[in-house]
GURO-843446 format. One line per field, with one value per residue: x, y, z of N, C-alpha, C in turn; residue in three letters. Coordinates in Angstrom, 2 decimals, padded with zeros to 5 digits, always signed. Atoms other than C-alpha are relative to their C-alpha. Layout:
! residues N
n_px <- c(X, ...)
n_py <- c(Y, ...)
n_pz <- c(Z, ...)
ca_px <- c(X, ...)
ca_py <- c(Y, ...)
ca_pz <- c(Z, ...)
c_px <- c(X, ...)
c_py <- c(Y, ...)
c_pz <- c(Z, ...)
type <- c(ala, ...)
! end
This chain:
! residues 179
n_px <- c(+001.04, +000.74, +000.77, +000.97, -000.49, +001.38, -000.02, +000.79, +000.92, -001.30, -000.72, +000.60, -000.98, -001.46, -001.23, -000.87, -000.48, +000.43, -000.54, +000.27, +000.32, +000.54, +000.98, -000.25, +000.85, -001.06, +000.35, +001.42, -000.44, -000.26, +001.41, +001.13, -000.69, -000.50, +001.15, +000.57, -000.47, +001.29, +000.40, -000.50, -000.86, -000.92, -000.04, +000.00, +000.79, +000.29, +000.15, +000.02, +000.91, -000.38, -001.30, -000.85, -001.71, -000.48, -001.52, -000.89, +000.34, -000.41, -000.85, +000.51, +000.84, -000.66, +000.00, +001.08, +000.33, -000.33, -001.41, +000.18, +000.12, -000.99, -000.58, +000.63, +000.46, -001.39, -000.36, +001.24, +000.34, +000.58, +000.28, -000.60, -000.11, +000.01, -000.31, -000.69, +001.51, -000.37, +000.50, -000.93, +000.46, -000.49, +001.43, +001.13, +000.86, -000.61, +000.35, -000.12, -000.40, -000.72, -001.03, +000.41, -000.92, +000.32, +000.40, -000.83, -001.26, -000.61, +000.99, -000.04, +000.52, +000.81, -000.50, -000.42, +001.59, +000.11, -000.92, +000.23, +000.53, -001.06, -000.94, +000.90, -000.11, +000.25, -000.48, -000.03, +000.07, -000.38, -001.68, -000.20, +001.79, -000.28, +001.63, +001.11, +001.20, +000.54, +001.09, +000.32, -000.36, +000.30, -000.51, -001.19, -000.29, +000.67, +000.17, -000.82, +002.00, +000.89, -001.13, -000.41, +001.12, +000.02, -001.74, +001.21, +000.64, -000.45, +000.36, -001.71, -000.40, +000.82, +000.16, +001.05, +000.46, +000.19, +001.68, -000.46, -000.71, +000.75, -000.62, +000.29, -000.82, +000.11, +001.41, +000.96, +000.46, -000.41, -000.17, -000.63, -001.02, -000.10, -000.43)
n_py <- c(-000.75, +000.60, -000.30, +000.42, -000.01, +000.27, +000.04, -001.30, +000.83, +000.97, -000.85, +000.45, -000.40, +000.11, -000.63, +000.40, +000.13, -001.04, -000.79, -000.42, -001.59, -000.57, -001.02, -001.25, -001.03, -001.39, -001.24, -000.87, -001.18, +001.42, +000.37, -001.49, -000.14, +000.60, -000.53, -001.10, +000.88, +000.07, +000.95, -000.27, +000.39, +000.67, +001.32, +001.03, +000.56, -000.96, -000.70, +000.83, +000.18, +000.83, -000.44, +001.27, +000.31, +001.45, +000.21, +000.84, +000.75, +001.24, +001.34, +000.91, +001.14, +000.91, -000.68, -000.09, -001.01, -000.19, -000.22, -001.63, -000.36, -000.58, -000.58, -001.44, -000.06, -000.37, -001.13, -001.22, -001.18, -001.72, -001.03, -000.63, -001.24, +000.41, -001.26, -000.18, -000.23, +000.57, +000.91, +000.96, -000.07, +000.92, +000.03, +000.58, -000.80, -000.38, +000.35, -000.65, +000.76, -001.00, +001.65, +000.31, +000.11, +000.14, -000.99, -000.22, +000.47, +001.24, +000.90, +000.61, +001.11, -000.13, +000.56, +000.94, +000.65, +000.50, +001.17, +000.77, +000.40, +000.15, +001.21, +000.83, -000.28, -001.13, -000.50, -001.30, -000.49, -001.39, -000.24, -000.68, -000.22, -001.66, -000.13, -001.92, +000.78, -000.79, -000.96, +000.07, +000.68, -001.35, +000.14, -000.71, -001.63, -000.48, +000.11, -002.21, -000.77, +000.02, +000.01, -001.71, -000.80, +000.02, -000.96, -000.98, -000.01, +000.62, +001.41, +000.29, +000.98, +000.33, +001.34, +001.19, +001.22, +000.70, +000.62, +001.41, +000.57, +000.70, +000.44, +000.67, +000.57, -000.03, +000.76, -001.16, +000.03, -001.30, +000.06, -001.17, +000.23, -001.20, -000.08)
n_pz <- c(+000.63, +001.01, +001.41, +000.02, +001.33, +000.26, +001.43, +000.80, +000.94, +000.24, +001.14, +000.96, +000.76, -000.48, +000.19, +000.61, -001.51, -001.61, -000.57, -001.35, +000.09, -001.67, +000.07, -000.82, -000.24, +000.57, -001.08, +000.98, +001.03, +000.92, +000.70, +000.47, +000.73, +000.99, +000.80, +001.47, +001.15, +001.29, +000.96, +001.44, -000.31, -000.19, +000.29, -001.14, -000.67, +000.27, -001.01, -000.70, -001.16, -001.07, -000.26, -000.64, +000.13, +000.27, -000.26, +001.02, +001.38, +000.75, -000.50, +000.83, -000.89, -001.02, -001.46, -000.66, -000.91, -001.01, +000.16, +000.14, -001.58, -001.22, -000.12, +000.03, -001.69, -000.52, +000.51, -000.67, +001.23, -000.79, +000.94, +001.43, +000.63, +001.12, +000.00, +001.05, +001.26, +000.76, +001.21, +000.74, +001.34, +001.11, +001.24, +000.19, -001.19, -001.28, -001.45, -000.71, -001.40, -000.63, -001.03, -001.97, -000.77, -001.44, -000.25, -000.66, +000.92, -001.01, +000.65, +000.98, -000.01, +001.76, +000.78, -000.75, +000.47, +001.51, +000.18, -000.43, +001.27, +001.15, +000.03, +000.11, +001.66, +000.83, +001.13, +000.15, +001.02, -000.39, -000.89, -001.40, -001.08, +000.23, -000.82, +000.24, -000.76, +001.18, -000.34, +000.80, +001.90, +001.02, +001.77, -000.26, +000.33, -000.47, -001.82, -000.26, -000.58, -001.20, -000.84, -000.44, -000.67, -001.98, -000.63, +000.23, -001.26, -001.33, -000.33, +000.16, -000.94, -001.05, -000.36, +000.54, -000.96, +000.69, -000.93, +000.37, +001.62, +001.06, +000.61, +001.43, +000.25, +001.28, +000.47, -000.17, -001.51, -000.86, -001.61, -000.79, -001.39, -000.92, -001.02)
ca_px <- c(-002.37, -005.52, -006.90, -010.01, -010.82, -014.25, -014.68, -016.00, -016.57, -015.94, -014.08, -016.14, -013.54, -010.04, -006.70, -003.56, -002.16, -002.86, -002.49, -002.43, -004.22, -004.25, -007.66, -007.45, -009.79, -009.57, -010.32, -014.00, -011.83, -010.74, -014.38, -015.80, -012.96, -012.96, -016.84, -016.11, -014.24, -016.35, -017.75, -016.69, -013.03, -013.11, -011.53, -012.68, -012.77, -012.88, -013.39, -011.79, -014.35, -012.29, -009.12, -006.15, -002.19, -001.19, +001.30, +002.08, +001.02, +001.62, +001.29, +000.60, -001.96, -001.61, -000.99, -002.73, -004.73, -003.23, +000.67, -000.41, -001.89, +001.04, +002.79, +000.96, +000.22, +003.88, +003.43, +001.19, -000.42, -000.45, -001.07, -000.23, +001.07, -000.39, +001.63, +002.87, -000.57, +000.42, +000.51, +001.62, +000.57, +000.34, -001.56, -004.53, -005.24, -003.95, -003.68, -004.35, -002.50, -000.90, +002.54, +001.92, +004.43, +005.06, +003.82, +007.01, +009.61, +010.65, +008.34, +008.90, +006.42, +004.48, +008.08, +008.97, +005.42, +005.92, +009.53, +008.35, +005.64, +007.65, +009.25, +006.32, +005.57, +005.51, +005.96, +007.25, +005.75, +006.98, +011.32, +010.44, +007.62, +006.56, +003.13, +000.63, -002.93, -005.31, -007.81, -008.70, -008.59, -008.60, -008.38, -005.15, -003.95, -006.74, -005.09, -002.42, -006.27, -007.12, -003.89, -003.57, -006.91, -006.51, -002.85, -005.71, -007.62, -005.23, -005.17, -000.62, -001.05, -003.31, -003.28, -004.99, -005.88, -005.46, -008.82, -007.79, -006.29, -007.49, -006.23, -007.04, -006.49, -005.64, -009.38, -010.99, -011.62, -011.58, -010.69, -010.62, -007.96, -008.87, -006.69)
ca_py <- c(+003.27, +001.84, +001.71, +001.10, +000.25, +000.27, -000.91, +001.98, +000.30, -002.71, -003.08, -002.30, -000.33, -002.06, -000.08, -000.82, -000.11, +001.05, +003.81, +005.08, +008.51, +010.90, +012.46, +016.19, +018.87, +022.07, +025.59, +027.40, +030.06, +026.93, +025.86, +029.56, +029.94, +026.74, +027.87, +030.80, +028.35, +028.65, +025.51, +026.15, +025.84, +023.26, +019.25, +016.20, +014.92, +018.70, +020.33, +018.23, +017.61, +015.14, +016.87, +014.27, +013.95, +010.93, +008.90, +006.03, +005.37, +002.16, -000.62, -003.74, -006.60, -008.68, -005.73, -006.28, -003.88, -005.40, -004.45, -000.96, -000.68, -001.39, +000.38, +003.59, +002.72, +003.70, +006.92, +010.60, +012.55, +016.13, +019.24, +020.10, +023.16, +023.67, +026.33, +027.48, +027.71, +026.47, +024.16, +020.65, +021.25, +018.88, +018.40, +017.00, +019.49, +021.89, +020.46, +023.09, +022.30, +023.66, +021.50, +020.26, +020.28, +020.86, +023.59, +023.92, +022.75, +019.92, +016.90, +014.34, +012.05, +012.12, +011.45, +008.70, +007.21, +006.97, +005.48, +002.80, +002.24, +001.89, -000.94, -003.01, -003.90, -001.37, +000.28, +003.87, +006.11, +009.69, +010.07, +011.99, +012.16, +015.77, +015.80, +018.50, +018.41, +019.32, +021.86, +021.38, +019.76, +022.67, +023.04, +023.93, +027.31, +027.82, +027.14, +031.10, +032.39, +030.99, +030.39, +034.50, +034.83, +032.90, +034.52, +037.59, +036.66, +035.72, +032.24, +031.70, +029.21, +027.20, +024.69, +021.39, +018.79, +015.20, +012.99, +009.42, +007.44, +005.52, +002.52, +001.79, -001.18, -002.06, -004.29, -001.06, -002.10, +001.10, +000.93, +003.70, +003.78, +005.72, +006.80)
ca_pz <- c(+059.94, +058.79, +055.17, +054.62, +050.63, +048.87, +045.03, +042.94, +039.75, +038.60, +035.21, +032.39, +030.21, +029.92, +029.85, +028.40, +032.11, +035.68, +037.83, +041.33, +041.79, +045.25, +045.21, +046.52, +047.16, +045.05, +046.87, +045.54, +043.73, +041.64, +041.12, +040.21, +038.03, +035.99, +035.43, +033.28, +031.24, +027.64, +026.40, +023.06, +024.34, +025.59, +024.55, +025.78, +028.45, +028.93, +032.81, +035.55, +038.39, +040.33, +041.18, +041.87, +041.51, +039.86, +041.47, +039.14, +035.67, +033.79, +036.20, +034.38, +035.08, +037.66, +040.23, +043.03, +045.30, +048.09, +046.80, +045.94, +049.73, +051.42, +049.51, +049.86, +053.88, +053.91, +053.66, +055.36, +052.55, +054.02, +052.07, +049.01, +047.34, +043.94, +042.17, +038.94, +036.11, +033.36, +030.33, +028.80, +025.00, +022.38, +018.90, +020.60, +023.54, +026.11, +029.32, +031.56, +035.00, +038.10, +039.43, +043.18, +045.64, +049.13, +050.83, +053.33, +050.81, +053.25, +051.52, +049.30, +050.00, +046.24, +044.83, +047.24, +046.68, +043.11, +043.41, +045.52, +043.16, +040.34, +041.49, +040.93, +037.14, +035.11, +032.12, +032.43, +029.93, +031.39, +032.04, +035.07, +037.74, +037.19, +039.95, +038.95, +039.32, +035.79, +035.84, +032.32, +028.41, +026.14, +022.29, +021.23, +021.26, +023.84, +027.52, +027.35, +027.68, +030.84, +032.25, +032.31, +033.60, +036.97, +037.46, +036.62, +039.46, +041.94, +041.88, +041.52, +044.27, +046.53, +048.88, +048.40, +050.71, +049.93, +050.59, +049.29, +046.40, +043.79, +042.50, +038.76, +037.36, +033.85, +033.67, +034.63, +038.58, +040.60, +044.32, +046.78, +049.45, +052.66, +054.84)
c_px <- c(-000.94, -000.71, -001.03, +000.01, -001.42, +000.37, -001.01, -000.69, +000.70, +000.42, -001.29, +000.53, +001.23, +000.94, +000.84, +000.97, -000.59, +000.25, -000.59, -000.16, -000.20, -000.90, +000.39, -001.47, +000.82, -001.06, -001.64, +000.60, +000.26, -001.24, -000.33, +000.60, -000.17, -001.55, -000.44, +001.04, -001.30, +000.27, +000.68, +001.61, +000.26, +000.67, -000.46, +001.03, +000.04, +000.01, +000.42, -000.32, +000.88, +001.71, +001.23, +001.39, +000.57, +001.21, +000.80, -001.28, +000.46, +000.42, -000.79, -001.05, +000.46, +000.40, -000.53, -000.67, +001.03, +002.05, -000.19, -000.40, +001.06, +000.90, +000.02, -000.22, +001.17, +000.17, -001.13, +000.23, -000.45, +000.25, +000.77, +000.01, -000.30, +000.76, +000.04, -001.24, +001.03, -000.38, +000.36, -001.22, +000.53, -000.98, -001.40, -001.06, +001.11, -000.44, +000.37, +000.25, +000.88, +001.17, -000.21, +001.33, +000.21, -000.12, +001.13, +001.40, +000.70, -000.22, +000.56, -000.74, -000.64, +001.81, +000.74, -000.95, +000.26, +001.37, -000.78, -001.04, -000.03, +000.66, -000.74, -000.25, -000.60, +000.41, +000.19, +000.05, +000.77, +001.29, -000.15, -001.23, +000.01, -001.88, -000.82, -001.65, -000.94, -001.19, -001.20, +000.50, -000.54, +000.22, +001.09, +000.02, -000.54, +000.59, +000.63, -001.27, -000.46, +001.13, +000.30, -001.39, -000.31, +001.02, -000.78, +000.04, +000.91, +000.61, +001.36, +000.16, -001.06, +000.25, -001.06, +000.84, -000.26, -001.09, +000.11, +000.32, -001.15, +000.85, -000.98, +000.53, -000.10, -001.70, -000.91, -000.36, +000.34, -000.10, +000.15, +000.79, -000.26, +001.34, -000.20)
c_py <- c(-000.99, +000.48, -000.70, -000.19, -000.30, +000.01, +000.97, -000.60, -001.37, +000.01, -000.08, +000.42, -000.77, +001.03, -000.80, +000.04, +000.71, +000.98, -000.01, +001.46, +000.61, +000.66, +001.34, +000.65, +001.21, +000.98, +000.31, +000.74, -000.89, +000.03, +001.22, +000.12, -001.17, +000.29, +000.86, -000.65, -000.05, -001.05, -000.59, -000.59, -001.08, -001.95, -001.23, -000.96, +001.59, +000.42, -001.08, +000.23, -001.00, +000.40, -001.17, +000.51, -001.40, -000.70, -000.75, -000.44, -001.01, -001.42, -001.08, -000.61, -000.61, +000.40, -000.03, +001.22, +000.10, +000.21, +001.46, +000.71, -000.03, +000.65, +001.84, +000.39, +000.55, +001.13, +001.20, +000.85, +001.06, +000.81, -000.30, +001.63, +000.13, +001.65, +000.07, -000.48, +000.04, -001.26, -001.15, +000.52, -000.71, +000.01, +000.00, +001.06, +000.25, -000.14, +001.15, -000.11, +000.89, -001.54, +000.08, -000.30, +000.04, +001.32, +000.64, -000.44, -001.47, -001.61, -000.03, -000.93, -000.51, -000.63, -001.88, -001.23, -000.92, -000.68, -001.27, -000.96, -000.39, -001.13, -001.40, -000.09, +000.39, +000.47, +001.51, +001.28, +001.73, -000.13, +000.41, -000.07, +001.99, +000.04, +001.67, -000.91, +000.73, +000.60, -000.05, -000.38, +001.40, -000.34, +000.74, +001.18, +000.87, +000.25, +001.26, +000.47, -000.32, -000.47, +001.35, +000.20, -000.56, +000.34, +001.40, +000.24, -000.47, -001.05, -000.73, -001.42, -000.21, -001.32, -001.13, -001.46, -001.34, -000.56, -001.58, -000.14, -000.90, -000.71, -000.41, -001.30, -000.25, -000.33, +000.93, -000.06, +000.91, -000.10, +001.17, -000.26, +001.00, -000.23, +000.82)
c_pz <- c(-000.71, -001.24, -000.11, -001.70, -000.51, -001.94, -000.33, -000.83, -000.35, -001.91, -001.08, -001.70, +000.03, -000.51, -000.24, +001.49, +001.34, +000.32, +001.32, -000.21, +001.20, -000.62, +001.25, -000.18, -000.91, +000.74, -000.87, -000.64, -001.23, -000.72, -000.53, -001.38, -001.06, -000.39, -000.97, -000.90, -001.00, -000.73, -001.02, +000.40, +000.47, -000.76, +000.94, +000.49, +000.80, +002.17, +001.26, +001.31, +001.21, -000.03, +000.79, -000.78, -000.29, +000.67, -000.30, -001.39, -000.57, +000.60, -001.12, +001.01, +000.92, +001.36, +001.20, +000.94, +001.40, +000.08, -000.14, +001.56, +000.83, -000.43, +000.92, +001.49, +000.59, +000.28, +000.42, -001.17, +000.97, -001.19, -000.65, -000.55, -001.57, -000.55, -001.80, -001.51, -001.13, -001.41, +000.03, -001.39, -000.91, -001.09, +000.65, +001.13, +000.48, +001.02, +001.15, +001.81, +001.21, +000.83, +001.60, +000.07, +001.13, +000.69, +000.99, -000.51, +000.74, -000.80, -001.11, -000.02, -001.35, -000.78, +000.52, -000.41, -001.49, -000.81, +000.34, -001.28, -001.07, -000.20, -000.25, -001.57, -000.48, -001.38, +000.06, -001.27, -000.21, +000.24, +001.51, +000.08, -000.36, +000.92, -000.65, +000.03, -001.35, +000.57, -001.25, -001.49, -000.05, -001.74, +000.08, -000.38, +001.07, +001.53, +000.36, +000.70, +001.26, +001.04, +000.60, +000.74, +001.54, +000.45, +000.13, +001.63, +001.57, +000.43, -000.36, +000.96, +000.61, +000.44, -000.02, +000.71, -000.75, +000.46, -000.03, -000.80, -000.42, -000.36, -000.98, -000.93, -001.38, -000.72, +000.10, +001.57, +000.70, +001.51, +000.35, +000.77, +000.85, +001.10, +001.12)
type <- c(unk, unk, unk, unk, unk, unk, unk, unk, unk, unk, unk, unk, unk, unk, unk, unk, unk, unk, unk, unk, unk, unk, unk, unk, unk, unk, unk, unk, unk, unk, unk, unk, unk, unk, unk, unk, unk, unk, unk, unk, unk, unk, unk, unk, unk, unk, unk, unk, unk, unk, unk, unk, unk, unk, unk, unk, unk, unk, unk, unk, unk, unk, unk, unk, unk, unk, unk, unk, unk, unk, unk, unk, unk, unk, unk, unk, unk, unk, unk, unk, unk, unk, unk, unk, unk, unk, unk, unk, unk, unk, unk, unk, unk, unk, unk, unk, unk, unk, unk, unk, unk, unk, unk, unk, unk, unk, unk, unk, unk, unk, unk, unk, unk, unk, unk, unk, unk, unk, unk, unk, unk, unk, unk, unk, unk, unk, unk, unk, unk, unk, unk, unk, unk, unk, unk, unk, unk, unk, unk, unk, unk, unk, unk, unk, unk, unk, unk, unk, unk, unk, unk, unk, unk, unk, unk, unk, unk, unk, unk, unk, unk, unk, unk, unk, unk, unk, unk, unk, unk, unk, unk, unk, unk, unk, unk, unk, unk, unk, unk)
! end
């Protein structure tokens, strides 16, 4: 399989560590829906436009692009199941999110991914991989409210197409990865 790889930006923020991100596609019921999201509600960095599934946080410096590529070349991103609307809530914001998974229960590639990944240096800030995909920062107290209103409309589950990754690196240098 070939990867192709184009620099996004280069660094002009640094981080304290890296990550690897699958970019996905989210459905139009998604988009319509995170539009009657009110303003007012929400925290920054507030409405997320670039829908993705993280698949490792905390690599250190020194990572290279081309260790994160083969890892990742290892591996066919096919659908995703996003299910289960939902929260993580903490003082600073509710992260409004739905967990991804596999749409035929079979698939592990996302946790396989993010072993492999892992083995490279890191600092693991999370106990467990837990994939989900955010929809939105909220103020707290605020995400119940719009968590019930796309279970409302319908919206318990959808599939979502991956499109490429992202590698981030601590210096801020953003790579795409196509596959």
């Amino acid at each position: 399989m070939i990867k192709l790889t184009n620099l996004l930006t280069e660094g002009k923020e640094t981080y304290d560590y890296g990550c690897v991100m699958l970019y996905t596609d989210f459905p139009g019921e998604i988009i319509k829906l995170q539009d009657t999201i009110n303003p007012s509600d929400l925290q920054d960095p507030g409405i997320e436009y670039e829908p993705h599934c993280t698949l490792l946080y905390g690599l250190h410096a020194g990572v290279t692009l081309d260790q994160v590529t083969s890892i990742v070349n290892q591996f066919k991103f096919d659908n995703l199941k996003a299910y289960n609307p939902s929260l993580f809530e903490n003082p600073e914001f509710d992260v409004f999110k739905y967990d991804i998974g596999y749409p035929t229960g079979g698939g592990s590639f996302l946790h396989q991914c993010n072993q492999r990944l892992a083995k490279l240096p890191c600092t693991q800030t999370y106990p467990d991989y837990h994939p989900h995909t955010t929809i939105a920062y909220l103020k707290p107290g605020k995400g119940k409210e719009y968590v019930e209103r796309f279970k409302k409309h319908g919206v318990e589950e959808f599939i979502t197409s991956p499109q490429y990754i992202v590698y981030s690196e601590p210096n801020g240098k953003k790579t795409r990865i196509d596959f």
